[in-house]
Backbone bond lengths (Angstrom), bond angles and torsions (degrees), N, CA, C in turn:
res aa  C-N    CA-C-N  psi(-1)  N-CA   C-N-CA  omega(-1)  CA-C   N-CA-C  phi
1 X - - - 1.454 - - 1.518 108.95 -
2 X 1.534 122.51 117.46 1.077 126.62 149.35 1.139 142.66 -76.70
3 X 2.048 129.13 138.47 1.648 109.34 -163.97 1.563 84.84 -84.42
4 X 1.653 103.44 173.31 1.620 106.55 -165.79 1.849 71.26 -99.07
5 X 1.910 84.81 156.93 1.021 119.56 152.83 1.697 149.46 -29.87
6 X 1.673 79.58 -60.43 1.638 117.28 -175.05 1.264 87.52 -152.85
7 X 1.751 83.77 153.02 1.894 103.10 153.54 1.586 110.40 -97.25
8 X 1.264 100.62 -25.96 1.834 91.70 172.53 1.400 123.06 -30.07
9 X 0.903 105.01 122.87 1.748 106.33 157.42 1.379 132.08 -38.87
10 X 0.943 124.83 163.51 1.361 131.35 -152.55 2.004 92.78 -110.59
11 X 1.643 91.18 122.86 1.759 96.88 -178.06 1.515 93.52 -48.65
12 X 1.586 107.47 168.74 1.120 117.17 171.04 1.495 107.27 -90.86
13 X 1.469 108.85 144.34 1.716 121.91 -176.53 1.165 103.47 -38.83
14 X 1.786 130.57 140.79 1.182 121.10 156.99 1.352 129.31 -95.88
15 X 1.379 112.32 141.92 1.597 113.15 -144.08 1.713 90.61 -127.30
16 X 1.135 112.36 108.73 2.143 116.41 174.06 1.633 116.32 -67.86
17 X 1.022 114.74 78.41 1.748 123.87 159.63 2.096 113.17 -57.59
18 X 0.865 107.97 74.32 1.421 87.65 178.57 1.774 116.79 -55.26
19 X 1.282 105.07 -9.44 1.599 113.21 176.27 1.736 101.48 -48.69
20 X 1.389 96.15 -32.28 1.683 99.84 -143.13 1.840 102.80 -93.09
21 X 1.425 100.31 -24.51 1.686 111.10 179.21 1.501 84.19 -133.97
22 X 1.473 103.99 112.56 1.247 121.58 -174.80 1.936 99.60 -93.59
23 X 1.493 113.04 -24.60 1.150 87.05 -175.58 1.881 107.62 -129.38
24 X 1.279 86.45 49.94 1.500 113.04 177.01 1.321 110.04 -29.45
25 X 1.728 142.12 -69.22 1.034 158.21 153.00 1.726 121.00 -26.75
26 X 1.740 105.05 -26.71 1.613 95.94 -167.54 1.770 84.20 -110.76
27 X 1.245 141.27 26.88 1.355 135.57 -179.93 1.339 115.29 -53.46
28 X 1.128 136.95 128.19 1.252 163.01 166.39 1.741 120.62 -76.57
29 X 1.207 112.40 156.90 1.739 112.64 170.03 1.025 86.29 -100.16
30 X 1.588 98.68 163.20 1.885 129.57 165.86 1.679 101.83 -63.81
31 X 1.388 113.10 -11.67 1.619 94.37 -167.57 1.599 107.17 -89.89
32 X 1.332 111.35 -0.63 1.890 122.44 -147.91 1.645 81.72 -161.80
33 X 1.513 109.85 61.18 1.961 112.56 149.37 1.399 106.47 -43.48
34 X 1.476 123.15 167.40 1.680 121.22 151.04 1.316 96.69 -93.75
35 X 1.412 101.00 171.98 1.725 127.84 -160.74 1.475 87.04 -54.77
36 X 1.610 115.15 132.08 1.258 120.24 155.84 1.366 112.35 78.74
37 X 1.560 119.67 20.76 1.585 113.34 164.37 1.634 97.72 -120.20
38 X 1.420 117.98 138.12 1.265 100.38 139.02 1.674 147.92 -68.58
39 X 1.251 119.91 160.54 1.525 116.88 -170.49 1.877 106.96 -85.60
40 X 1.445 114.03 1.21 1.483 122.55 168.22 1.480 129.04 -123.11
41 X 1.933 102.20 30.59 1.500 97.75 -172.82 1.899 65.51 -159.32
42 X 1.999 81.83 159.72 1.598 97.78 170.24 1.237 132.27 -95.66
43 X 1.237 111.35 22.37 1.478 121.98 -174.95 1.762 107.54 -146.50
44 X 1.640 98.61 -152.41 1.394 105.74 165.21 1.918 117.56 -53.87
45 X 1.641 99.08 167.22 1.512 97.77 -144.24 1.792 85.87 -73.40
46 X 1.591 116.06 -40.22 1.972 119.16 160.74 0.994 113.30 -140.07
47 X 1.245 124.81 168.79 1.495 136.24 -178.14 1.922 95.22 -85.44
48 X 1.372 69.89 167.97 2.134 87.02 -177.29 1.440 107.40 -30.45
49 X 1.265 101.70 -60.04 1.733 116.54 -174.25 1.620 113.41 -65.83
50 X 1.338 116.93 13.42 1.889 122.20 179.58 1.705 97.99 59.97
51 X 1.158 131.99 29.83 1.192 120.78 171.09 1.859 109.63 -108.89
52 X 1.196 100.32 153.96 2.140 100.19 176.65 1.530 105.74 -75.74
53 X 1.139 97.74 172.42 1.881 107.69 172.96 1.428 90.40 -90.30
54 X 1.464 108.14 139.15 1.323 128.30 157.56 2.082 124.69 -43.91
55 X 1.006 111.26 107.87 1.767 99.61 -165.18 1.380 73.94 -87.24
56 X 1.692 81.98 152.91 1.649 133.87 -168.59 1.141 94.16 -87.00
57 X 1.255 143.67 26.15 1.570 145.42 172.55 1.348 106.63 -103.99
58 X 1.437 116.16 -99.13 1.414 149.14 162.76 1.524 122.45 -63.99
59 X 1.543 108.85 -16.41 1.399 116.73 166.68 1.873 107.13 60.38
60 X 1.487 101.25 28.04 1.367 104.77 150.72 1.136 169.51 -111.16
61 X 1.204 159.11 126.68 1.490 128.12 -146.24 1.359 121.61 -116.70
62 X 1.744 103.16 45.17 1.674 108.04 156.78 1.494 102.86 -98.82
63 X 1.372 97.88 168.25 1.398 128.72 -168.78 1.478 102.39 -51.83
64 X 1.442 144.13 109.62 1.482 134.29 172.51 1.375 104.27 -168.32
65 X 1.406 117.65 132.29 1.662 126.47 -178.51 2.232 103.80 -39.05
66 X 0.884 82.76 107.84 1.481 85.77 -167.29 1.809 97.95 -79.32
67 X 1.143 125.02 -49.11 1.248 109.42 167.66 1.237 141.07 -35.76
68 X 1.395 105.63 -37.70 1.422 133.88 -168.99 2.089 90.66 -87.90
69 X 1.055 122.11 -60.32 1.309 118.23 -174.67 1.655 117.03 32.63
70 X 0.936 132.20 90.55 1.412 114.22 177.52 2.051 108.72 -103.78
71 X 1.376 131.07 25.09 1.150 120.56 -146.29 1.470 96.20 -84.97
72 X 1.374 126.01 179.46 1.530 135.07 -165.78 1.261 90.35 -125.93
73 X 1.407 130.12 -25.07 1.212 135.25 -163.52 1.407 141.37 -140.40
74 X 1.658 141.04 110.69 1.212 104.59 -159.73 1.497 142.79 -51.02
75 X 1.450 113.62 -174.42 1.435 107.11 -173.26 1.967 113.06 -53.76
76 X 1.216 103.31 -45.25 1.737 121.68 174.91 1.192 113.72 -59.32
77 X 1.394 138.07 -23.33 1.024 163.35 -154.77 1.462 120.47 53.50
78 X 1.259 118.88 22.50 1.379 138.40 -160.81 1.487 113.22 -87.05
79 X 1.280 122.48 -21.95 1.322 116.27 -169.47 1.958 86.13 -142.96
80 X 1.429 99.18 148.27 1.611 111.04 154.57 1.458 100.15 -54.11
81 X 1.296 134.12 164.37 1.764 161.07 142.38 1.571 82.02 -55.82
82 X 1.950 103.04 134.34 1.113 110.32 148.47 1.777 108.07 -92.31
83 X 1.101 140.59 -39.51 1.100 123.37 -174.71 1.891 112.07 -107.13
84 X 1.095 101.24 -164.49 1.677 104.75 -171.04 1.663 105.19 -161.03
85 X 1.315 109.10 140.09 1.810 108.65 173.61 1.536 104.12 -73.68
86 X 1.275 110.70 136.19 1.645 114.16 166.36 1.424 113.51 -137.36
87 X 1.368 123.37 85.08 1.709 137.04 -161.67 1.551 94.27 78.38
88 X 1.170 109.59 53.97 1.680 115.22 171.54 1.796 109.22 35.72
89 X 1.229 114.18 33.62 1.698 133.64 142.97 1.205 103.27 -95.33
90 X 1.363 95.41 146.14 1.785 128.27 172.00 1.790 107.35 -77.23
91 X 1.174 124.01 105.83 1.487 117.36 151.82 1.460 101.10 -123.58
92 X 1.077 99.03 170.08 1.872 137.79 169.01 1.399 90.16 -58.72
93 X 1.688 98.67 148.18 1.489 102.67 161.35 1.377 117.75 -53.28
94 X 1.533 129.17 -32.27 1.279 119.46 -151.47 1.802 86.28 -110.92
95 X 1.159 112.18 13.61 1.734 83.92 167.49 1.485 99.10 114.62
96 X 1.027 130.89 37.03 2.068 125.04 -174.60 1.475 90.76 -125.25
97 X 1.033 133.08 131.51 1.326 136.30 167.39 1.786 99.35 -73.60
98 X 1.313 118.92 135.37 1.485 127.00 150.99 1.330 139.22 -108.50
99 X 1.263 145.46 138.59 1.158 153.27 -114.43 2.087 82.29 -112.47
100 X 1.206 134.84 89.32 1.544 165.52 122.94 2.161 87.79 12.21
101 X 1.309 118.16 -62.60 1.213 106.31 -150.89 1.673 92.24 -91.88
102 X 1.254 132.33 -11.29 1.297 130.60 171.48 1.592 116.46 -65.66
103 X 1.301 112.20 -13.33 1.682 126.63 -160.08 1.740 85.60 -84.02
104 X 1.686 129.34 -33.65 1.054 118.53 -136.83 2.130 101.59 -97.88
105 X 0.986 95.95 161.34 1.728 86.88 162.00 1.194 144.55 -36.16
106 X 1.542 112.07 -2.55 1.596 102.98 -149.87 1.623 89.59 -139.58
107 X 1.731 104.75 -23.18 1.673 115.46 172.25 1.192 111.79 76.39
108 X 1.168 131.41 -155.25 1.424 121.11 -165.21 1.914 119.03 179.25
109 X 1.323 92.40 103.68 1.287 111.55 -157.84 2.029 120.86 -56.20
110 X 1.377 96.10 -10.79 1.666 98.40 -179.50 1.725 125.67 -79.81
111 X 1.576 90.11 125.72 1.610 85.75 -174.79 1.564 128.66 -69.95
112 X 1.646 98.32 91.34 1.609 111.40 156.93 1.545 96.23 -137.52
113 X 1.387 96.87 76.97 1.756 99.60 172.08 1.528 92.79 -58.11
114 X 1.270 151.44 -71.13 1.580 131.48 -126.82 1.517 96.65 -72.45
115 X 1.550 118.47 -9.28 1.876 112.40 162.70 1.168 111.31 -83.02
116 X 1.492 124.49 16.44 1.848 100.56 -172.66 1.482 72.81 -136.70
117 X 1.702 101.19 111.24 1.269 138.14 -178.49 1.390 102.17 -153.06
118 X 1.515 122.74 129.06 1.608 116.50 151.91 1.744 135.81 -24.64
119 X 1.234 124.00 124.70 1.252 116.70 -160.83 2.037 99.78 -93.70
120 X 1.898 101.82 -16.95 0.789 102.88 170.51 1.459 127.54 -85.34
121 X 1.384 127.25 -33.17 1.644 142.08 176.93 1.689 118.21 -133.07
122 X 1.316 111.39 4.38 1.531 110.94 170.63 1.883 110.20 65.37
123 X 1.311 105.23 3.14 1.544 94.01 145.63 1.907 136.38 -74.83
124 X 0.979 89.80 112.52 1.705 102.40 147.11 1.726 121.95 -8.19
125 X 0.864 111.04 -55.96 1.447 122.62 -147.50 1.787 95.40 -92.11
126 X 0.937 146.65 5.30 1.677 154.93 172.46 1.335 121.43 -177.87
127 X 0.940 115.89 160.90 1.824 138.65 172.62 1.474 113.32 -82.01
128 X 0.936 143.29 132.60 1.420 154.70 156.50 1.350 122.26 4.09
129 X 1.549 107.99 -35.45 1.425 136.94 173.45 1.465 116.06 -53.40
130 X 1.362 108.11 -42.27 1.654 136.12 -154.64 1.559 90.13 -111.70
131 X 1.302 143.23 -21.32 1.339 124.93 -147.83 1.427 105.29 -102.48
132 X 1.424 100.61 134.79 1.814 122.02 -172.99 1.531 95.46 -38.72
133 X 0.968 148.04 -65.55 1.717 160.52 -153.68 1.547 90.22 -51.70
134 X 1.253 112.76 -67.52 1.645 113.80 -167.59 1.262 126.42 -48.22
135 X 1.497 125.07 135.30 1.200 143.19 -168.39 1.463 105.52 -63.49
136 X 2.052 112.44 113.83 1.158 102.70 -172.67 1.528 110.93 -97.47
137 X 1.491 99.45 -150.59 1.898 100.60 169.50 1.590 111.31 -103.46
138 X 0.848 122.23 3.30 1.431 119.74 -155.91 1.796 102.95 -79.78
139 X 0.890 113.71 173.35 1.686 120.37 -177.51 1.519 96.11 -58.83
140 X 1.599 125.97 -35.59 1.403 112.36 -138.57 2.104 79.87 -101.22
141 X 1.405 115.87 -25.90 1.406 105.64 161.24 1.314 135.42 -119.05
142 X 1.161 110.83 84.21 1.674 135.47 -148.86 1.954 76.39 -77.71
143 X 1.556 90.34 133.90 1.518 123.09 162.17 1.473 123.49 -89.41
């Protein structure tokens, strides 16, 4: 008999969707972005307005390896993280895998609706991008 380790739970299995990393095969390092991404956001380097995309972690939009995201908490510190990276996939705290390209601006057209859930509050109805929690631009949520 061995004493356990941890009481933590056991990550959830990791399961390869190529739906979900569409360009799985052409992956890049953080040290060598392609033209026009930054190496601390998941997309373009800003949107029109010079602001970052909100990461689907912490739902914030300062500069931080967004893949990697490890926060417990949002950016405000106001709410727990509903989801968490596990092999830099999106699941639910409790273990639901979520659909990564639904989090983004542009959403993501493949049918696994029960993955296109907020990464920030687990609604249905938008992506991380769109979600009230996330750190906006406005005076009252300075980036």
């Amino acid at each position: 008999r061995y004493p356990s380790s941890s009481k933590r739970p056991l990550s959830p299995p990791y399961v390869s969707h190529s739906a979900d990393f569409p360009d799985h095969k052409r992956q890049r390092s953080f040290r060598n972005p392609p033209p026009g991404q930054s190496p601390y956001s998941s997309g373009p380097s800003s949107y029109s307005n010079g602001t970052l995309p909100a990461c689907a972690v912490c739902l914030g939009r300062h500069r931080h390896l967004v893949i990697d995201c490890r926060a417990t908490r949002t950016w405000d510190n106001k709410h727990d993280t509903f989801a968490e990276r596990v092999h830099k996939a999106l699941f639910t705290r409790d273990g639901r895998r979520i659909c990564a390209r639904w989090q983004r601006e542009e959403g993501c057209s493949d049918r696994h609706d029960v993955r296109h859930i907020c990464s920030g509050c687990g609604q249905s109805s938008h992506g991380a991008q769109k979600c009230s929690r996330a750190q906006g631009t406005s005076p009252n949520h300075p980036v």
